[in-house]
Structure formats: structure tokens, C-alpha cells
C-alpha positions as CSV (number, residue, x, y, z in Angstrom):
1,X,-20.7,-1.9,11.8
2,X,-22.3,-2.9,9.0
3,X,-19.9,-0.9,6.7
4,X,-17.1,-2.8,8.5
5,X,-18.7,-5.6,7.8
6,X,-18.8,-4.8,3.8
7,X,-15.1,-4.0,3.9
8,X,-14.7,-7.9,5.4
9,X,-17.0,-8.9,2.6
10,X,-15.1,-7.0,-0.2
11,X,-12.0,-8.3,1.1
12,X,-12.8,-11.8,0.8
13,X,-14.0,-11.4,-3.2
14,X,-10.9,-9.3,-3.7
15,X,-8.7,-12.0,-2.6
16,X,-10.7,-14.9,-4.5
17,X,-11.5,-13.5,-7.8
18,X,-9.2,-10.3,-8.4
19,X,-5.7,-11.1,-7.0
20,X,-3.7,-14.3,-7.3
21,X,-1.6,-15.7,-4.6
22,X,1.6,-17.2,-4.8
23,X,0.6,-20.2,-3.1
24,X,4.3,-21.4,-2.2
25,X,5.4,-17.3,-0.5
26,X,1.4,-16.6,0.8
27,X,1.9,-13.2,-1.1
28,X,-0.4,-10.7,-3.0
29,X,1.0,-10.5,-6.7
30,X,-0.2,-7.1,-7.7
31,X,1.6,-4.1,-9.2
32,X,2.7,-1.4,-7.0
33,X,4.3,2.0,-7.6
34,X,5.7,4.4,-5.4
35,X,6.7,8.1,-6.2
36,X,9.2,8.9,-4.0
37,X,11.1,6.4,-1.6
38,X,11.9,8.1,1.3
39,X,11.8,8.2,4.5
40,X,8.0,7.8,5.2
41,X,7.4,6.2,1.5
42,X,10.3,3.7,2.3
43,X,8.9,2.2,5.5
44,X,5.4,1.9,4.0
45,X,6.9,-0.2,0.9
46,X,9.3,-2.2,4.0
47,X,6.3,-3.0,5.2
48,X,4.4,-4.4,2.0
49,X,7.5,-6.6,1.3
50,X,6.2,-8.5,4.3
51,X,3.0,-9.5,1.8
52,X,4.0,-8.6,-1.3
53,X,7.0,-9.7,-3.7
54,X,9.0,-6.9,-4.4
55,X,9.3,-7.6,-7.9
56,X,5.6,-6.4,-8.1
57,X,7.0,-2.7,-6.4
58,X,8.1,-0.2,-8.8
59,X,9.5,3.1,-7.3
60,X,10.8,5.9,-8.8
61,X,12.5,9.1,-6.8
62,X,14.1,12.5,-7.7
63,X,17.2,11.0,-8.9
64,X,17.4,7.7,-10.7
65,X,20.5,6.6,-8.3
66,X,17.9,7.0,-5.5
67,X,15.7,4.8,-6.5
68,X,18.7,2.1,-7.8
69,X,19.9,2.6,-4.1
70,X,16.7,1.7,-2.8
71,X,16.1,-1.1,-5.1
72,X,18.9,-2.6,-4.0
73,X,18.3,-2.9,-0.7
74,X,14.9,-4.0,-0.8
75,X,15.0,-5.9,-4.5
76,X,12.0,-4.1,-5.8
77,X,12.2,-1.9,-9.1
78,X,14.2,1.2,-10.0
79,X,12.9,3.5,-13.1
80,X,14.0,6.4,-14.5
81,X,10.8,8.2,-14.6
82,X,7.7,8.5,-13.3
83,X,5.4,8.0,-16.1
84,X,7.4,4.2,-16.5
85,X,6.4,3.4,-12.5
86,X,3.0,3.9,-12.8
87,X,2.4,2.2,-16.0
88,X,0.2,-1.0,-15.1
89,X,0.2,-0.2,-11.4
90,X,-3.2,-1.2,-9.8
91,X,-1.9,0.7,-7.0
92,X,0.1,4.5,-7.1
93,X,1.4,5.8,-3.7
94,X,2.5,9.3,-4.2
95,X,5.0,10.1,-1.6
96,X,6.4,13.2,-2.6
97,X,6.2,16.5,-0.2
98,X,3.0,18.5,-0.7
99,X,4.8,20.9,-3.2
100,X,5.0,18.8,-5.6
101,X,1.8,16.4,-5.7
102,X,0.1,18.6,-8.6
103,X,2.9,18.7,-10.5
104,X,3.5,14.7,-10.1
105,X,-0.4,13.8,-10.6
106,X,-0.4,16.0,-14.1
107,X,2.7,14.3,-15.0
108,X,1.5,10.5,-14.3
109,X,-1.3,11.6,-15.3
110,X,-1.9,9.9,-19.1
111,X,0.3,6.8,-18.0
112,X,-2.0,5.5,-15.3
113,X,-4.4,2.4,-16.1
114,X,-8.0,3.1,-16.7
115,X,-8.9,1.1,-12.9
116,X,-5.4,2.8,-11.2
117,X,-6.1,3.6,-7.9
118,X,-4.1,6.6,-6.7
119,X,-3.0,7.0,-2.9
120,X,-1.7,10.4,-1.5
121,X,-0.1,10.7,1.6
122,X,0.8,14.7,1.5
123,X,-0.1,16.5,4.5
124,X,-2.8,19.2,3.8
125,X,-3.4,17.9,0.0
126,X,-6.9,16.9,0.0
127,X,-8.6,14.5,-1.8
128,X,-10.9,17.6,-4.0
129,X,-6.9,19.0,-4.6
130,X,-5.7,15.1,-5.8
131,X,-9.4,14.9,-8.1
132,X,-8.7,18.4,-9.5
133,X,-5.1,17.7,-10.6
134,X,-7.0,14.1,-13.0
135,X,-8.6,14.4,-16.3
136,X,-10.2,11.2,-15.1
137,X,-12.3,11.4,-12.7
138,X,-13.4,7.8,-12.3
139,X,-10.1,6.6,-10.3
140,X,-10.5,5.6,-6.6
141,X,-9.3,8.3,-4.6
142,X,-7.1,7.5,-1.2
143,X,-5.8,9.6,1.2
144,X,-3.4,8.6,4.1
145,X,-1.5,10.1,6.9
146,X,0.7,7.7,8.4
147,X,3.5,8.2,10.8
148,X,7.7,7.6,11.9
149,X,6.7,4.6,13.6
150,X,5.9,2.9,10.5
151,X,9.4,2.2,9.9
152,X,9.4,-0.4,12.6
153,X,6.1,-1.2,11.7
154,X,4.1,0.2,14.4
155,X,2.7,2.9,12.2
156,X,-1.0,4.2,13.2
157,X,-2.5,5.3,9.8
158,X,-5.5,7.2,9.0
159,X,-7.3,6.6,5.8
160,X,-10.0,8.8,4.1
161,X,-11.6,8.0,0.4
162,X,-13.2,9.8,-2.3
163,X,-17.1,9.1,-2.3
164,X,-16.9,6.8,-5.7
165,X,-14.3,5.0,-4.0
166,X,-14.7,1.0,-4.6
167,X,-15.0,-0.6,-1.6
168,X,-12.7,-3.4,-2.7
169,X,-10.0,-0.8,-3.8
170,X,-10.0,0.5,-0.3
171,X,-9.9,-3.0,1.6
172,X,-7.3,-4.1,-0.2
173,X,-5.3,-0.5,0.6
174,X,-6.0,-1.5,3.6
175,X,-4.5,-4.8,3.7
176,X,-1.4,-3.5,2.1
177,X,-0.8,-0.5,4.3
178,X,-1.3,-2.9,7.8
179,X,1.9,-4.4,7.3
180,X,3.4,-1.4,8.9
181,X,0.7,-0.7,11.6
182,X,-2.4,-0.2,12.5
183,X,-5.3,1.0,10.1
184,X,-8.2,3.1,10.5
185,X,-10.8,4.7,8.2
186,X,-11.7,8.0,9.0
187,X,-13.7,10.7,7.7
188,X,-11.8,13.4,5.7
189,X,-12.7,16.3,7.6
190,X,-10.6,14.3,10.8
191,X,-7.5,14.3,8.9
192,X,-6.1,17.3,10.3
193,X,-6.9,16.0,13.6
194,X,-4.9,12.9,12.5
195,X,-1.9,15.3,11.8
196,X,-1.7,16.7,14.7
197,X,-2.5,13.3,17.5
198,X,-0.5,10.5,15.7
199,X,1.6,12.9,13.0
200,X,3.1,14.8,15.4
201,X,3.0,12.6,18.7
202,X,5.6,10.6,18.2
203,X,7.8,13.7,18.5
204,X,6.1,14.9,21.7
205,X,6.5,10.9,23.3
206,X,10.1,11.4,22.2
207,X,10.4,14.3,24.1
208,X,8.6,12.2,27.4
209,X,11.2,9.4,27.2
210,X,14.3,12.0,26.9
211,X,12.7,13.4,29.8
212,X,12.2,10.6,32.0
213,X,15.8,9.6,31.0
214,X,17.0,12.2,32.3
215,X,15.1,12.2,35.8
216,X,16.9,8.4,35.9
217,X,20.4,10.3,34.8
218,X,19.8,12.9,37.4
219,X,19.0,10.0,39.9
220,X,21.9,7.8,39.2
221,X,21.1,5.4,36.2
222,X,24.0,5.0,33.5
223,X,22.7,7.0,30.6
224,X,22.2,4.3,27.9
225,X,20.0,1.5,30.2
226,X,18.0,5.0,31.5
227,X,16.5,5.4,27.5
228,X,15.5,1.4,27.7
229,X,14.2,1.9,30.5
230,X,11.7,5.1,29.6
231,X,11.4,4.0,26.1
232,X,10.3,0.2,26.7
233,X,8.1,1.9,29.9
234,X,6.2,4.1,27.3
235,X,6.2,0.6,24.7
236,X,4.7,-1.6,27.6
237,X,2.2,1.2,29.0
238,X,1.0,1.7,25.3
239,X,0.2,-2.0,24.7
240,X,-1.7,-2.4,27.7
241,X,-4.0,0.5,27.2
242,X,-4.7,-0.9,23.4
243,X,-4.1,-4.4,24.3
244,X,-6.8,-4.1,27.8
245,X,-9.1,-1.7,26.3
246,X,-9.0,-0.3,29.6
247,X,-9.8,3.6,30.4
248,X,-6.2,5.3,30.6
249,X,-7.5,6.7,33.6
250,X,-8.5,3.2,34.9
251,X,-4.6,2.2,34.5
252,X,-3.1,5.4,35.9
253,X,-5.3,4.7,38.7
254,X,-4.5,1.0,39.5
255,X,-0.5,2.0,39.8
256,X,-1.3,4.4,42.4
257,X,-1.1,3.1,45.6
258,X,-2.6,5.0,48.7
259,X,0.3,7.5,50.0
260,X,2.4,5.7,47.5
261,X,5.5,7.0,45.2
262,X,3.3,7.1,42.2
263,X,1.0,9.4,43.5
264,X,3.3,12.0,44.5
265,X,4.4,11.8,40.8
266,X,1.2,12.5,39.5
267,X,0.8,15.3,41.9
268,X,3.4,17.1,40.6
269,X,2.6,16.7,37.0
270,X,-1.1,18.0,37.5
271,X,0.9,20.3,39.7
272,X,3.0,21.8,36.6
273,X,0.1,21.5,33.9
274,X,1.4,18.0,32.3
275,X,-2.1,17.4,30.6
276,X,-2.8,20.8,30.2
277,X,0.6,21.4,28.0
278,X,-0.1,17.9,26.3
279,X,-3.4,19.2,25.4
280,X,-2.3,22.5,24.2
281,X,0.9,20.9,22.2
282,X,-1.6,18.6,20.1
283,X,-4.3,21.9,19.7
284,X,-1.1,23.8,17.9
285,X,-0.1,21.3,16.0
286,X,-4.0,20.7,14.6
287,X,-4.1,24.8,13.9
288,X,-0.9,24.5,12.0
289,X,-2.0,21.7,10.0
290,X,-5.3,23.2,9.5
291,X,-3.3,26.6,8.3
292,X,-1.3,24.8,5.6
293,X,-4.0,23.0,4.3
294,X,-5.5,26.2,3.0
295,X,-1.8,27.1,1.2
């Protein structure tokens, strides 16, 4: 609590004394660079556009017409090389796959600004890895797994910090990465954890909607309104469990009527392991995770 607390605090001085807003758009104006724009990097920067003025994002990507692609669609800037994104970036994303972080923090390396503040979100790279590949060792260190959702900003991202980390740094992270989700600090050691729950979920609820679509199919329901249906069921049963605060089991339960349908339902998804293979899909996905982090 009372760390929280500081974080609120930080915040407050941040937005006061270090950044200036553009009273007319409500926006941050503070550089931003991203290495790499794709998938996962270009829904976190869709996001920030929300609170920040493109003109203040920099991205850079394998090829130069990737970037100018990008740029184009959401009017932020396209460079040639990475060394010319992050120069005067408060802020330095690196969205590249794990391969090539080292090589991309050794490059940017003598470009970055004295107070840059360097953000990974590789799976498995930790944040020892991200400190071993800087000369300087005095940069705020951020590390963040987010996930698909993000690009409809619904994202649920975990965020873990070096131990000289300024807690202003890390608010304002923060601030910036919640305009594709949700946000929470977490300690490094949960990350894999992270990986495999919210990194990897999304593909296992995608599986559950398919599924329940095609009970409907089997059932009768025209294949296109059975997906709305599952997919804005899983939608509305998600926001009430986050929105209530209520046990999940407390939900499940007040659906199930005495000798009802829904009963009967969950009966035969006890009956053919349903949490068990839930359970054991997330437990896999962690050991994986946990595997490649020691590559």
C-alpha cells in the first residue's frame, strides 16, 4: 500500500515538474522510441497515441519501408536506424524477438541519453541479461510482458524494474503503457508465471470460444452469430468477475439453478477434466517459458 501510494505521489510531481502538457490535446509531450513496430510493439505505441502526440514517437524496424509504412498510418516517425530513434528518447521500448535484444542494446547503446530509460518486452530476457548488455549501468531498467489483446486495448501487462529503478520513471511507464490495458507491477521472479497466465491465455480462451461456437453450430445457430455469441459471452463473464470483484466460484454458482441446464453443464466439464486440463495447459506453458529463459 504504501508503495502504491509513492507511485501516486511520483506520478503527480512527474506530471507537474518534469513533463509539459499540451494544454489544448491533454497529451504528454515526451520523446518516445520504439525498436521494432510489429505486431505486439505496434499496438503498444496505438495505444500511447491515445496520450501522446505521435510526433514525439520515433520507431525504427528491420527495414526502413517498415517503419515509413507504419509511420504513415499512425503519423509518428520513421528512421533509418536505430542509433537515430533513440537519440533524445526519455523512453526506449525494445520490441524486437529475444534473439536479437543483446545485439540491439550494444548497438543503441552510445546513442542513448544519460537519464534514457530502457523498456524490454522479450520473453525470457531478464532484466540482469538487459544490465549486462549497458556500459551504463545507471539507466532505469523496465521489463514488460504484455499481451494480443493489447491491440484493442484490453492488454493485461506485467511490469518488473531493476532495484535503482526511479520511481518516477516507472509511474510514468506506467501511465504510458495503460492506454492499452491494464497494468500491474510485479516481482521479477513472477514473470514467467505472467508468460504463461496472460501470455499465452488468450490462445487457450480462443480455443473456448471456437469451441462453444461450435456446440451452437452443432445445435443449430448460423456459424457467424454463434462466435458473437461465445466471444461477447466470454467478454461479459470477464468484466463481471473484474468489474464485481466477486469469487469466480461465487459467479459460476449464482448461474446454477437447482436441477437446472447450467448444472448439467458443469457436470460434464468436471466430468471430462475442464479445470484439470486448464490447469495443466497454463503449468506447460510456465515450464516452457521457464526453459527458454535459461537459453
Amino acid at each position: 500500500m504504501a508503495n502504491q501510494q509513492k507511485l501516486k505521489h511520483s506520478l503527480s510531481l512527474v506530471l507537474k515538474h518534469i513533463f509539459h502538457y499540451n494544454k489544448r490535446m491533454s497529451k504528454i509531450e515526451v520523446n518516445i522510441a520504439f525498436i521494432g513496430c510489429g505486431v505486439m510493439g505496434g499496438a503498444l505505441i496505438r495505444g500511447m497515441t491515445k496520450i501522446v502526440e505521435p510526433k514525439y514517437i520515433t520507431v525504427s524496424a528491420k527495414s526502413f519501408d517498415e517503419a515509413k509504412a507504419f509511420s504513415e498510418q499512425t503519423k509518428c516517425n520513421a528512421v533509418v536506424s536505430n542509433t537515430e530513434a533513440v537519440k533524445g528518447a526519455k523512453f526506449v521500448f525494445i520490441a524486437v524477438k529475444p534473439a536479437f535484444v543483446d545485439e540491439v542494446l550494444r548497438e543503441i547503446e552510445p546513442a542513448l541519453s544519460d537519464d534514457a530509460v530502457v523498456i524490454s518486452m522479450a520473453a525470457g530476457i531478464k532484466l540482469e541479461a538487459i544490465a549486462g548488455a549497458l556500459i551504463n549501468r545507471k539507466h532505469t531498467l523496465i521489463r514488460i510482458m504484455p499481451n494480443m489483446p493489447a491491440a484493442v486495448g484490453e492488454a493485461m501487462i506485467a511490469l518488473s524494474t531493476n532495484i535503482d529503478a526511479k520511481s518516477e520513471d516507472v509511474v510514468v511507464v506506467k501511465t504510458l503503457l495503460e492506454a492499452a490495458g491494464k497494468v500491474e507491477i510485479v516481482d521479477e521472479k513472477l514473470m514467467d508465471c505472467v508468460t504463461a497466465v496472460s501470455g499465452s491465455g488468450p490462445a487457450f480462451v480462443f480455443m473456448f470460444i471456437e469451441a462453444m461456437a461450435d456446440a451452437a453450430v452443432k445445435l443449430g445457430m448460423p456459424r457467424a452469430q454463434a462466435y458473437t455469441y461465445a466471444a461477447q459471452t466470454v467478454k461479459g463473464s470477464a468484466a463481471m468477475a473484474l468489474e464485481t470483484g466477486r469469487h469466480p466460484a461465487a459467479l459460476k454458482d449464482s448461474v446454477c439453478s437447482p436441477a437446472g441446464t447450467t448444472i448439467e453443464g458443469v457436470a460434464a466439464l468436471e466430468q471430462n477434466n475442464f479445470r484439470n486440463s486448464i490447469i495443466s495447459a497454463v503449468t506447460a506453458a510456465y515450464n516452457r517459458s521457464v526453459e527458454l529463459s535459461k537459453k
